[in-house]
C-alpha positions as a Markdown table, in Angstrom:
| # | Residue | x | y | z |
|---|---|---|---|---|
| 1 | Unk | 40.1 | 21.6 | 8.0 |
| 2 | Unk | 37.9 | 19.5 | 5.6 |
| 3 | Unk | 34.5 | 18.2 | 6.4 |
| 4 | Unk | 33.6 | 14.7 | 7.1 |
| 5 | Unk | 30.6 | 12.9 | 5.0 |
| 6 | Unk | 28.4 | 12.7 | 7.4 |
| 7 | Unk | 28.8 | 16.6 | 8.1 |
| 8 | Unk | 28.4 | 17.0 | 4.2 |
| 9 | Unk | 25.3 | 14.9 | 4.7 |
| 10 | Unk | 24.1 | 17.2 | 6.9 |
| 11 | Unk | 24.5 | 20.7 | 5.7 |
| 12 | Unk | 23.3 | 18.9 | 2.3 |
| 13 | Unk | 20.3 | 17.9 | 3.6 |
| 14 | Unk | 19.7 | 21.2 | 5.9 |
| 15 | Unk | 19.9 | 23.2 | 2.7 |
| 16 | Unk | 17.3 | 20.3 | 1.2 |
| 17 | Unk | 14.7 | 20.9 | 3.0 |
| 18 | Unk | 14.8 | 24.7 | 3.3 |
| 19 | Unk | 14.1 | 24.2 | -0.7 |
| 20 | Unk | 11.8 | 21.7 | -0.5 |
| 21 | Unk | 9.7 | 23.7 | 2.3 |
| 22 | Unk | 9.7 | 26.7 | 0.3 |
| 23 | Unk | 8.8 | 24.8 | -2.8 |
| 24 | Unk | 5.5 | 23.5 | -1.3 |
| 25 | Unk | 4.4 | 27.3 | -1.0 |
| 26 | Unk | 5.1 | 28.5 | -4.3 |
| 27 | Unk | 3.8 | 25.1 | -6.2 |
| 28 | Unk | 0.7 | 26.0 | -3.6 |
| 29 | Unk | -0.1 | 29.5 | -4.6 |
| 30 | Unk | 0.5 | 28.6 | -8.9 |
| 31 | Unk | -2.1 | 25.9 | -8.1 |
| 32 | Unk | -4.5 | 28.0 | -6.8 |
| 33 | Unk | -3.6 | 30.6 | -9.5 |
| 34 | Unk | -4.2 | 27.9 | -12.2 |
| 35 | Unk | -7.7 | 26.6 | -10.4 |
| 36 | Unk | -9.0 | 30.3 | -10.3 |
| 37 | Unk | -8.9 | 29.9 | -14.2 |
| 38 | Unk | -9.0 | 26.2 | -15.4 |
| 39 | Unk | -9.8 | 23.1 | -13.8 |
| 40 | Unk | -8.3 | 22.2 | -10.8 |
| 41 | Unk | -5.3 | 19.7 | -10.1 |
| 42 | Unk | -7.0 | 17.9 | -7.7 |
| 43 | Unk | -10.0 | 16.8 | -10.2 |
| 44 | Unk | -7.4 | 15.9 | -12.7 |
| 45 | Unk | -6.2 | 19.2 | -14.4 |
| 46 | Unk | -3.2 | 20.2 | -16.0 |
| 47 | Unk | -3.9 | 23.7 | -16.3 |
| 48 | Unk | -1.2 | 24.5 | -13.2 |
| 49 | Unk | 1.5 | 23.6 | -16.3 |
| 50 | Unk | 0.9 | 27.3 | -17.7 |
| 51 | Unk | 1.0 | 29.0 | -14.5 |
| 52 | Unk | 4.4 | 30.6 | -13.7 |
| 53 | Unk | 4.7 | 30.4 | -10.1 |
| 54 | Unk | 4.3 | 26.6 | -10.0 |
| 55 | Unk | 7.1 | 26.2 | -12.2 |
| 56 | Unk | 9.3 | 28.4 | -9.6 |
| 57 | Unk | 7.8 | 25.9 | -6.9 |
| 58 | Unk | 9.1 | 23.0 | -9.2 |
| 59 | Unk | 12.4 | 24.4 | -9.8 |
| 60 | Unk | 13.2 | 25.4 | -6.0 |
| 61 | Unk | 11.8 | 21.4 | -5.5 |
| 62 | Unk | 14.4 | 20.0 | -7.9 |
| 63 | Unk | 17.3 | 22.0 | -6.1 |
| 64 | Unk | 16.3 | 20.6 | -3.0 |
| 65 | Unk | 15.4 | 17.1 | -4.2 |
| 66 | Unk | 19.4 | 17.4 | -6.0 |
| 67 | Unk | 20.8 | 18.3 | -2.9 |
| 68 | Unk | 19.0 | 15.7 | -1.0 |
| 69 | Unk | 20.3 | 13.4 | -3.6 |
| 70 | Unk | 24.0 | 14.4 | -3.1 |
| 71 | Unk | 23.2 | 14.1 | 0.9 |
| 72 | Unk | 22.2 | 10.5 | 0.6 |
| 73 | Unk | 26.2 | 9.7 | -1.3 |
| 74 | Unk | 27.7 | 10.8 | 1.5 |
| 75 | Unk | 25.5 | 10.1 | 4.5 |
| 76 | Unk | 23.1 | 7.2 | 5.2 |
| 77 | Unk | 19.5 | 7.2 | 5.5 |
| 78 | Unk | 18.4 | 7.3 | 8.4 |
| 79 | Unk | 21.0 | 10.6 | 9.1 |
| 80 | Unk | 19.3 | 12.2 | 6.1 |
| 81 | Unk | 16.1 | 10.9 | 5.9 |
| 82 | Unk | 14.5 | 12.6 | 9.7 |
| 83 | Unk | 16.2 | 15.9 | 8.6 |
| 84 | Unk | 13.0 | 16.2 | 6.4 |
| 85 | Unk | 11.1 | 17.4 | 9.8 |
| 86 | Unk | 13.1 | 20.6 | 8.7 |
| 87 | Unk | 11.3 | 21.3 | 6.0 |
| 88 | Unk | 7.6 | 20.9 | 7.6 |
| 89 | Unk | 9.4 | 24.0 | 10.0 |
| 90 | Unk | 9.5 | 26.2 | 6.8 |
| 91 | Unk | 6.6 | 25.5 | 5.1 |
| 92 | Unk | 4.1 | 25.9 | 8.2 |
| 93 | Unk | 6.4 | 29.1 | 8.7 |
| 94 | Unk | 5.7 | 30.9 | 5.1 |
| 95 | Unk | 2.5 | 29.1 | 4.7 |
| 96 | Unk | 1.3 | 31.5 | 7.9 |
| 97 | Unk | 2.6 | 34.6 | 5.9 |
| 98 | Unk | 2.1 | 33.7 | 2.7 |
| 99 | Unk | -0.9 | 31.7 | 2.6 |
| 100 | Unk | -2.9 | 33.0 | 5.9 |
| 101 | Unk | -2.9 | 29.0 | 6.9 |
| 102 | Unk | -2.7 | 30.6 | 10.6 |
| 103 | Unk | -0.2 | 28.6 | 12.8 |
| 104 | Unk | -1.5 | 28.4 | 16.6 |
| 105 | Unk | 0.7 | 28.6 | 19.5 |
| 106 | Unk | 0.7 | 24.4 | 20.4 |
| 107 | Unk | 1.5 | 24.5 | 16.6 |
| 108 | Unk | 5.2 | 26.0 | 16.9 |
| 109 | Unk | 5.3 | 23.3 | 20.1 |
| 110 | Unk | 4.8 | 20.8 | 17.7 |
| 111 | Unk | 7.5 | 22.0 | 15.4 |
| 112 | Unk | 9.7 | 22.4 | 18.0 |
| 113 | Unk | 8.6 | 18.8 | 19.1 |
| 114 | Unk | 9.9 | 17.7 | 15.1 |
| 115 | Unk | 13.4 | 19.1 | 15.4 |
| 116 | Unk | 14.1 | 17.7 | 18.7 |
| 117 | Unk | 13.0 | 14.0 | 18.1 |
| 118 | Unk | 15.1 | 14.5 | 14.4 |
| 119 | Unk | 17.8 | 15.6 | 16.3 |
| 120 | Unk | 17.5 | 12.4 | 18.6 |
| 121 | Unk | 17.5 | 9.9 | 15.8 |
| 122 | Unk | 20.8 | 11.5 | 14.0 |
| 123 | Unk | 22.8 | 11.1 | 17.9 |
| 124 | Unk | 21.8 | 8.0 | 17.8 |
| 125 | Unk | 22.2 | 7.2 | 14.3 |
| 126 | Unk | 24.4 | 3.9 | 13.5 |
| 127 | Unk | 27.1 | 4.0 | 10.6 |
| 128 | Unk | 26.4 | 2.3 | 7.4 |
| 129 | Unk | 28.3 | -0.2 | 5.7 |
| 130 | Unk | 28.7 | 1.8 | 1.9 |
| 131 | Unk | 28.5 | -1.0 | -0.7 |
| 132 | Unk | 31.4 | -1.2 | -3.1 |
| 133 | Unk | 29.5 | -1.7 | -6.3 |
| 134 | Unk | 26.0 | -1.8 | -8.0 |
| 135 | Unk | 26.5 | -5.2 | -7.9 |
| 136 | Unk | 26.3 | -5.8 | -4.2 |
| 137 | Unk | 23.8 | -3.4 | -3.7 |
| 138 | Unk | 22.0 | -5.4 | -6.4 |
| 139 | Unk | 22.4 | -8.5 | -4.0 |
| 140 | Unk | 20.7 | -6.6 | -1.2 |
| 141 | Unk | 18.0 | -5.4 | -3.4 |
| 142 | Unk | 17.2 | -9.2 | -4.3 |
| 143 | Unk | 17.4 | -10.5 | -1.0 |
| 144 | Unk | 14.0 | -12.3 | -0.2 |
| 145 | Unk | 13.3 | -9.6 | 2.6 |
| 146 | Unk | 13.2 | -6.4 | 0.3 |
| 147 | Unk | 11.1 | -8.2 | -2.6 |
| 148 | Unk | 9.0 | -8.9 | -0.3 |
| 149 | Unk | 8.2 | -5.3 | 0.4 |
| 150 | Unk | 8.8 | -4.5 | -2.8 |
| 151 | Unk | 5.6 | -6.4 | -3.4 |
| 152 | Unk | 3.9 | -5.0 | -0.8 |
| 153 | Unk | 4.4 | -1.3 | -1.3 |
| 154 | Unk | 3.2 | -2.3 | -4.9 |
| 155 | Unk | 0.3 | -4.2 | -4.1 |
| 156 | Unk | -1.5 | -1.3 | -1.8 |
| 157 | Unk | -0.1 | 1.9 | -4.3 |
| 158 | Unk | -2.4 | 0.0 | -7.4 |
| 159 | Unk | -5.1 | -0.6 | -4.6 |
| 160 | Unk | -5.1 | 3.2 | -3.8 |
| 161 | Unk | -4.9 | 3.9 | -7.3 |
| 162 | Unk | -7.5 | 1.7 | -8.7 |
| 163 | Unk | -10.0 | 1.5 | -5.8 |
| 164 | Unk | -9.5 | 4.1 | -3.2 |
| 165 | Unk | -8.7 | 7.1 | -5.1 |
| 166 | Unk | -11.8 | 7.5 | -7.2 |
| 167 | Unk | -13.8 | 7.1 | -3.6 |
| 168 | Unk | -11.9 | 9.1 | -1.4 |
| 169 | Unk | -9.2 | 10.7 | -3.0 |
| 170 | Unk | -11.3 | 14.7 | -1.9 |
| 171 | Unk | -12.1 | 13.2 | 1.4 |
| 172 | Unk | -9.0 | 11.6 | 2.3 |
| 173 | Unk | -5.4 | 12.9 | 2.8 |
| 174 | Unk | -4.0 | 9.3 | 3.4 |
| 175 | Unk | -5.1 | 8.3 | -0.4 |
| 176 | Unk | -2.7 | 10.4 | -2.1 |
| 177 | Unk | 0.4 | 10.6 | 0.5 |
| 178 | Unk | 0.2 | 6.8 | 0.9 |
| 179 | Unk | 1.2 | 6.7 | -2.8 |
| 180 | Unk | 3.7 | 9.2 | -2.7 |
| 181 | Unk | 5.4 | 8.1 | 1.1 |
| 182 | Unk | 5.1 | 4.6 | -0.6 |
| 183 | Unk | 6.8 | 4.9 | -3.8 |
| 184 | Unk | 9.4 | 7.6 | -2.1 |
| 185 | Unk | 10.4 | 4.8 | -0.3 |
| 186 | Unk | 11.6 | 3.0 | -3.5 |
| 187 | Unk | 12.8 | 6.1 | -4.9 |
| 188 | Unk | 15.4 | 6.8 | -1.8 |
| 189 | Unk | 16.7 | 3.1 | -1.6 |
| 190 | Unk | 17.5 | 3.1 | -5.9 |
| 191 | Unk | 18.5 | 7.2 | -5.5 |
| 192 | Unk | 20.7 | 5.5 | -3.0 |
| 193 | Unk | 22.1 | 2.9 | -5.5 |
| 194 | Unk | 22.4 | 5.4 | -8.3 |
| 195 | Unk | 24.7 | 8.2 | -6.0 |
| 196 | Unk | 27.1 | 5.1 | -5.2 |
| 197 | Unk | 27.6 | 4.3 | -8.5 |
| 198 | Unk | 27.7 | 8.3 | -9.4 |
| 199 | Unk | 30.5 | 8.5 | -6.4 |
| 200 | Unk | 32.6 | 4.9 | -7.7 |
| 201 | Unk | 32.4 | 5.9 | -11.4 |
| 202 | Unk | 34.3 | 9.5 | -10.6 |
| 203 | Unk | 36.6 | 7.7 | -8.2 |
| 204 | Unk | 37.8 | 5.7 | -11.1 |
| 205 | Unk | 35.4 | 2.4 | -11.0 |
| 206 | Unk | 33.3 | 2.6 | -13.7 |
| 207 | Unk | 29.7 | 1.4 | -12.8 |
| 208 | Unk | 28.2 | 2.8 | -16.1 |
| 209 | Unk | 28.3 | -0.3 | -18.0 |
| 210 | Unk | 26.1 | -2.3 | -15.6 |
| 211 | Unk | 22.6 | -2.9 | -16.3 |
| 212 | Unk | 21.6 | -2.9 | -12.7 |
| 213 | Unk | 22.7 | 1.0 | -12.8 |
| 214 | Unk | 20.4 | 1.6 | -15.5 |
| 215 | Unk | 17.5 | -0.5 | -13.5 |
| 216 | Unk | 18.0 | 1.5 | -10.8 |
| 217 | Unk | 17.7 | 4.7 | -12.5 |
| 218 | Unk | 14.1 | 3.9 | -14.7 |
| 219 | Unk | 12.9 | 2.5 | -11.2 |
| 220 | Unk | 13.9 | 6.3 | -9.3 |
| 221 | Unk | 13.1 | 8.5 | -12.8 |
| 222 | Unk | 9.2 | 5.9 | -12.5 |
| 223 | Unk | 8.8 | 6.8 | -8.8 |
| 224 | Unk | 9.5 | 10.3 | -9.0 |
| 225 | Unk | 7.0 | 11.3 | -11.3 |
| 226 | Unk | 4.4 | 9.3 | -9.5 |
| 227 | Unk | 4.9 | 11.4 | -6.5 |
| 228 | Unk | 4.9 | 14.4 | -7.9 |
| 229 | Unk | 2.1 | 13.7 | -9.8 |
| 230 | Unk | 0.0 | 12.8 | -6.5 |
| 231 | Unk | 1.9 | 15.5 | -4.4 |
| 232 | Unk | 0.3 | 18.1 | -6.6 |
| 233 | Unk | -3.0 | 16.3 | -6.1 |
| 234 | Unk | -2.5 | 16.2 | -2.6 |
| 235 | Unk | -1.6 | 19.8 | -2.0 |
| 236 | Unk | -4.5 | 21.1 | -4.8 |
| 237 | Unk | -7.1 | 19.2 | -2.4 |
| 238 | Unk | -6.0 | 19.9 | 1.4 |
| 239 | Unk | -3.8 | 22.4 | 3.7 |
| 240 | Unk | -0.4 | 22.7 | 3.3 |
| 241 | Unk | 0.3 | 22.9 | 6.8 |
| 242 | Unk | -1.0 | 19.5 | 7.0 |
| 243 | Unk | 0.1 | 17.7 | 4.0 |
| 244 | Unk | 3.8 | 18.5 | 5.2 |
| 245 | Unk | 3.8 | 16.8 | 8.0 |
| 246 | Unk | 1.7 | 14.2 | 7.2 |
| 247 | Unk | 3.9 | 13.6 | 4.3 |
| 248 | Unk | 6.7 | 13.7 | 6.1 |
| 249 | Unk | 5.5 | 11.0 | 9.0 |
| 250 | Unk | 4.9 | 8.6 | 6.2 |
| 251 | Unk | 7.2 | 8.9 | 3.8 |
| 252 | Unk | 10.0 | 8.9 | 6.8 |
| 253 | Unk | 8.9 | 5.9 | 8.7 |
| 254 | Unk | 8.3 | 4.1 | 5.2 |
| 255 | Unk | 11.6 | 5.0 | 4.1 |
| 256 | Unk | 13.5 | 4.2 | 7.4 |
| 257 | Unk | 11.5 | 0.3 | 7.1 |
| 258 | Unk | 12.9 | 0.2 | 3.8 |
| 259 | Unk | 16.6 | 1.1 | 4.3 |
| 260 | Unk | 16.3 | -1.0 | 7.5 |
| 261 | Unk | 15.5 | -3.9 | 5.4 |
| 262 | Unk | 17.6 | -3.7 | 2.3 |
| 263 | Unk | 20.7 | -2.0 | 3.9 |
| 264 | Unk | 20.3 | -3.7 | 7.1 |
| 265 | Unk | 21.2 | -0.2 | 9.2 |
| 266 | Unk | 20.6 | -1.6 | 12.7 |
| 267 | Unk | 22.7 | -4.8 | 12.0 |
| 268 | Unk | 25.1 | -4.9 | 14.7 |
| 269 | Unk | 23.4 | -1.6 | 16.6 |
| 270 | Unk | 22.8 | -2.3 | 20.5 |
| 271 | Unk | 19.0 | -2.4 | 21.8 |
| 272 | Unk | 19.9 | 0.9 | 23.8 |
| 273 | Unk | 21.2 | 2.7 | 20.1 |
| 274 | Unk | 17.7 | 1.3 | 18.5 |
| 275 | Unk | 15.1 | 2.2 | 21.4 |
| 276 | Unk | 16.9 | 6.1 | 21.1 |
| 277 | Unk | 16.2 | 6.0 | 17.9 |
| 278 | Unk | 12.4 | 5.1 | 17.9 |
| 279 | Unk | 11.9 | 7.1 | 21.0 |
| 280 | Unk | 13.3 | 10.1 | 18.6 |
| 281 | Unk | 11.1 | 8.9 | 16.0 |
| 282 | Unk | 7.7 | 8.8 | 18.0 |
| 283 | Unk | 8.9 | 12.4 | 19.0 |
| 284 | Unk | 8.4 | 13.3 | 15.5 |
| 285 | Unk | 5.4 | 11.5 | 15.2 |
| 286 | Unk | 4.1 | 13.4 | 18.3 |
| 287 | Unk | 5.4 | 16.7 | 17.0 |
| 288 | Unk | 3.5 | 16.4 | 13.2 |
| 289 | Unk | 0.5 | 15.3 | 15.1 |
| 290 | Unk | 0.5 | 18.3 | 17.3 |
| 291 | Unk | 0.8 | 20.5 | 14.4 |
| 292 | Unk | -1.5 | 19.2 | 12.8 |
| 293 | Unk | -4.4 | 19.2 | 15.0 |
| 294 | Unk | -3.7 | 22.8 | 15.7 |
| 295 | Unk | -3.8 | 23.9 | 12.1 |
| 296 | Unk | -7.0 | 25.7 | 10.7 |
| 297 | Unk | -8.7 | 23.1 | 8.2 |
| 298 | Unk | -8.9 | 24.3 | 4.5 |
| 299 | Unk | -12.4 | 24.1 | 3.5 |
| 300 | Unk | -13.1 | 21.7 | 0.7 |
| 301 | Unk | -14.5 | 23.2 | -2.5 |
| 302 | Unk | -18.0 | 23.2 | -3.0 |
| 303 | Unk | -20.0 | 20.6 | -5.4 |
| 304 | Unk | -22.3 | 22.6 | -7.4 |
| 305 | Unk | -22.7 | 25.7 | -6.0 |
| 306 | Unk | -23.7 | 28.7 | -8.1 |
| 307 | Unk | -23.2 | 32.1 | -7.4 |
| 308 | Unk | -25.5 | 34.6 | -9.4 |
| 309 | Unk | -24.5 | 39.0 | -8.8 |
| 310 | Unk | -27.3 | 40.9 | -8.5 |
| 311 | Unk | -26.1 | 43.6 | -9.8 |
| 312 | Unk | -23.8 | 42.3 | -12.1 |
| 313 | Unk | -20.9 | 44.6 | -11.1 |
| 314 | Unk | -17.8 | 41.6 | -11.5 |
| 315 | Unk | -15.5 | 44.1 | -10.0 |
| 316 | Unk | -16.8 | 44.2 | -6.4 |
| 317 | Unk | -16.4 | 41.3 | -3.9 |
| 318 | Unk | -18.9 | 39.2 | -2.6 |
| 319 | Unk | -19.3 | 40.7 | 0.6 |
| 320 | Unk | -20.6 | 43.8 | -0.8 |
| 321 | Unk | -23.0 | 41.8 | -3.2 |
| 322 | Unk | -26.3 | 40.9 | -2.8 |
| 323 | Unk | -26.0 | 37.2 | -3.3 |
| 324 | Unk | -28.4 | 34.1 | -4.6 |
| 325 | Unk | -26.6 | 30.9 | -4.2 |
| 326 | Unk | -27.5 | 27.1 | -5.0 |
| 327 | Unk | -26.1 | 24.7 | -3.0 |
| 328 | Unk | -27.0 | 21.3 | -5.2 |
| 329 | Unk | -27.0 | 20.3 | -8.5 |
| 330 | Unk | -30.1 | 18.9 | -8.2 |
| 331 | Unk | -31.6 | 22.1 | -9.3 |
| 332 | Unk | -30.1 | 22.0 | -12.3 |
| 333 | Unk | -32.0 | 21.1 | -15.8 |
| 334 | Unk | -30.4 | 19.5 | -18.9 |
């Protein structure tokens, strides 16, 4: 007995974020790894490009980002999309282990919380009208609606980039997420495109030779590496714990808007299908929240602090040393 798409979708998607949650742990430890020896990813270093580990991290990312990829051919969006929640599940789970980020009790409620309302929003999710050609999906990616939020997820990524970042970019987690949770929502929508015209192309309609393929592709292949970029920036400067879920809250709800409005996925679903569905959604919302508030901050690196060994023996640790620490640059001479 063979398997429906949508239960493709789903085992696809499973599997994607078991990688993807793994992968923030591994890209986690090679960036610390890399700032224990160079300059740090969050100040604008590449040293984490030498280190080992991350590289694992990037690898186990890519299979999970591929098999999210295949997920969205066969199911829609907003089937594939909440199953992200998953992946929060795993990476709080190993970052307790692994990373001694300790997760509290009212934390597993809130993971718990995550898969329920996910699980909510697939029941209730509608079935989507597959386009059958780049070219119509081309005519829903021009409709007035979707360039106009084309131009708005544009308009405040350059506004993070070029005002808030340099401001509060170390302060605030919302800075670098907002860019990546923005432009993921462009990358899913043309991902989208490009597996449709991956699937019509093997079944014998060749959507190679269209230019709006090739559009699609730089637009996904552009995104991509701004998120990772920022992701890494992100995860360098705060908790893991909390940049999953906070990720995943906003890059969810921006891709669901998106899909919504090009794809039209609630066109013909009944008020009683869409209010289960955004009661599932504020379930997740309520779950990531939960989690965290519950999670142990990560202190932020200090600015200009010193610390001088008395005794100059490198090999013991700080707790055993007698210590003399400044705490500001201001005692510093050129």
């Amino acid at each position: 007995m063979g398997f429906s798409d949508n239960s493709k979708g789903l085992i696809l998607a499973v599997a994607s974020s078991a990688f993807i949650g793994s992968s923030f742990i591994l890209k986690k430890k090679g960036l610390k790894r890399a700032g224990s020896s160079g300059t740090r990813a969050g100040v604008g270093g590449y040293t984490y490009l030498l280190e080992p580990l991350w590289w694992a991290g990037m690898i186990t990312m890519i299979v999970g980002e591929v098999a999210n990829f295949v997920a969205y051919v066969y199911a829609p969006a907003v089937l594939v999309t909440p199953l992200g929640a998953l992946s929060i599940i795993v990476s709080a789970c190993l970052a307790h282990f692994m990373l001694k980020e300790r997760i509290q009790k009212m934390g597993v409620v809130g993971c718990v919380t995550c898969i329920a309302g996910s699980v909510v929003i697939v029941i209730h999710a509608p079935q989507e009208h597959t386009p059958s050609s780049v070219r119509e999906i081309w005519t829903l990616a021009t409709q007035p609606a979707f360039l106009i939020y084309v131009a708005a997820a544009l308009s405040i990524v350059l506004a993070l980039v070029l005002h808030f970042e340099p401001r509060y970019g170390q302060t605030n987690i919302l800075v670098y997420l907002g860019i990546c949770s923005l432009m993921g929502s462009l990358t899913v929508v043309s991902i989208k495109a490009i597996g449709i015209a991956i699937k019509l192309t093997l079944d014998g309609i060749n959507q190679i030779a269209y230019p709006q393929t090739w559009f699609f592709l730089t637009v996904a292949a552009i995104c991509v590496i701004t998120q990772l970029n920022y992701l890494n920036k992100a995860l360098d400067t705060f908790n893991t714990a909390i940049v999953s879920p906070v990720y995943y809250v906003m890059f969810t709800t921006l891709t669901i808007i998106a899909s919504v409005i090009m794809f039209k996925d609630w066109s013909g679903q009944n008020a009683s299908g869409i209010a289960s569905e955004i009661c599932g959604f504020v379930t997740v919302l309520s779950g990531t929240i939960i989690l965290h508030a519950t999670r142990d901050q990560e202190p932020p690196p200090p600015v200009g602090t010193v610390t001088w060994y008395v005794s100059g023996d490198s090999m013991k640790s700080p707790e055993d040393e007698h210590l003399i620490t400044l705490r500001s640059s201001e005692y510093y001479e050129p």
